[in-house]
C-alpha angles and dihedrals in degrees: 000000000000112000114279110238089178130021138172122224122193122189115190122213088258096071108037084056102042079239086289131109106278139045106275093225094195094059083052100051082046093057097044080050088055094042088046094055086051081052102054088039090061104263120130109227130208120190126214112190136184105182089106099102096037088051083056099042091055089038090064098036089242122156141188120012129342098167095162105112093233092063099058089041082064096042095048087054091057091041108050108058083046094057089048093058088044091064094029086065095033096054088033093086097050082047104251121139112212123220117216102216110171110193134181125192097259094053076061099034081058115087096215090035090056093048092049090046094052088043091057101036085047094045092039087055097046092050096061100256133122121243107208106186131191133168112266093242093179088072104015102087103163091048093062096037103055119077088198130277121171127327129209095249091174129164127346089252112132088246096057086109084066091065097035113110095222096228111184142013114301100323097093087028085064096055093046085048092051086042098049092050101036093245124185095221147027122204123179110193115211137159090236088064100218142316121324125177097247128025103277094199092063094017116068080190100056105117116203113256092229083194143011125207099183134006107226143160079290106053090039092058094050091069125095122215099219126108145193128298083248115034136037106233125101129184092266090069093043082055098052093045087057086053088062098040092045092042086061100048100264123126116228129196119198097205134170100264089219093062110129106254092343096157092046099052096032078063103052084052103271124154109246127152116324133340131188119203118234103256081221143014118275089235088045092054101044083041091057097051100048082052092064086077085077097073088044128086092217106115152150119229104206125184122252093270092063095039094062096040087055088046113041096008114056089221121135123257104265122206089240080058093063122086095167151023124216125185123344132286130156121231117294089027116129118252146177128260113218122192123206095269092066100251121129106239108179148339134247149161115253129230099210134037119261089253088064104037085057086057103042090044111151096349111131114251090255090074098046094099087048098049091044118024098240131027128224085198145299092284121072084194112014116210094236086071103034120100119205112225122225111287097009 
């Protein structure tokens, strides 16, 4: 396996607590050892972590069941801010900062919510610092009240995760996460350490799946819907979350969370637990989905300067490049590039709405804060994001 530069991590309830009561501290200081590592190798790590609503429960003293939703509302407000000193303390002597980022499904549901959010996860991992990213269960009621149940896992397209009604804790939360910052891989980390045919916790028979090409009827149906004491995630949801990592091009390992140095060897290509393969390539799917713009009429009509610069000289489309405007399309939406001819010669996601490219036509990129009062970047459509059609 190719080296991983980001990966997602997820880490249930179940594992931070030993499936007790309390944060073990000591799993936790063993999984910011492991991320740190990544770290120093190279990788860039986001951490997706359930433990919000256990901190809270130790915190108050409180045993045995509380399933209303506005207990654990409450709990999740003690407990946050609790879990988040825990690993502020535990990655502060390897030198990592953590980042507290609380998400629900509408902040990525919404189209400008989802682009802010990537901009910040992204910019928050190439800075050095660790996201670490929960559900904001004060607000986030569904979230806590569902046990699962069957996601829309649609097409392979990159904005799948807008469509995806997020069922069940952080499990689904992770793939969107690994989906929204183009991550290489994708580990969820569980006490039960992957898919076996049969439950092993109640079938002495049940043999571990090493590796899964396609999740079908069969493999759906092999998963239970329990969870841990603790959490709320059962491995139903953990399989629907790999049908919409895989379905976008990103690799996911279900793996046992107490595993000696499992990150760190997962990582470097070993076998442990569980892993799907992607249903397509990363660069397949992203390509797919900028490609939709061909059958669009959104489109940006560029002079002959910038069209040569897209086509021969692997520069970004530049605001000073665009002469004219054509549909409608928000920003991050896939359109069309038009040279002057007339001939539609990419594809690309664009980095302002169709309102604010017509404003800042043919500016330079210095005057787009002016022009607009704010500025997204220098690129209307980066390269990173344009695609070349066949004979541009």
């Amino acid at each position: 396996m190719e080296k991983v530069g980001r990966l997602v991590v997820k880490v249930g309830t179940g594992v931070l607590t030993g499936d007790s009561s309390d944060l073990d501290e000591g799993r936790m200081a063993d999984l910011a050892r492991q991320i740190a590592a990544l770290r120093a190798g190279g990788t860039q790590v986001l951490l997706v972590s359930s433990g919000a609503i256990a901190a809270g429960r130790a915190r108050l003293s409180l045993r045995g069941p509380r399933g209303d939703i506005p207990s654990k509302q409450m709990l999740a407000a003690v407990g946050q801010h609790l879990l988040m000193l825990t690993y502020d303390r535990l990655f502060e002597p390897h030198g990592v900062t953590v980042a507290q980022t609380l998400l629900t499904k509408a902040d990525l549901r919404d189209r400008q919510g989802y682009l802010n959010a990537r901009t910040t996860l992204i910019g928050l991992a190439e800075h050095g610092v660790l996201p670490v990213i929960n559900e904001n269960d004060v607000v986030a009621v569904d979230e806590i009240h569902l046990r699962g149940g069957g996601a829309a896992a649609g097409a392979a397209e990159a904005d799948l995760v807008l469509r995806l009604r997020l069922r069940g804790d952080n499990d689904n939360l992770a793939a969107m996460v690994a989906n929204l910052v183009d991550a290489g891989l994708l580990v969820n980390l569980t006490n039960t350490g992957g898919l076996y045919t049969g439950d092993p916790r109640r079938d002495a028979t049940a043999r571990l799946i090493p590796e899964v090409a396609q999740i079908n009827a069969c493999i759906e149906g092999l998963a239970g819907g329990a969870g841990t004491r603790q959490g709320t995630g059962g491995m139903r949801t953990k399989i629907e979350a790999a049908k919409l990592a895989t379905a976008s091009g990103i690799a996911v390992v279900i793996a046992p969370g107490a595993e000696p140095d499992v990150l760190i060897r997962l990582a470097a290509g070993e076998a442990i637990g569980t892993r799907f393969r992607p249903a397509v390539s990363r660069r397949e799917a992203r390509k797919r989905w900028i490609l939709s713009a061909i059958a669009g009429r959104a489109a940006l009509h560029v002079d002959a300067g910038a069209a040569e610069a897209v086509r021969h000289g692997g520069r970004s489309l530049l605001a000073a490049g665009v002469r004219d405007v054509s549909g409608r399309f928000g920003r991050g939406d896939p359109v069309g590039i038009v040279g002057p001819d007339g001939e539609r010669i990419a594809c690309g996601l664009v980095g302002y709405d169709a309102h604010d490219v017509r404003r800042i036509a043919g500016h330079h990129s210095q005057e787009i804060a002016e022009v607009l009062g704010r500025s997204y970047g220098e690129e209307v459509v980066h390269r990173n994001n344009l695609v070349l059609l066949d004979g541009a």
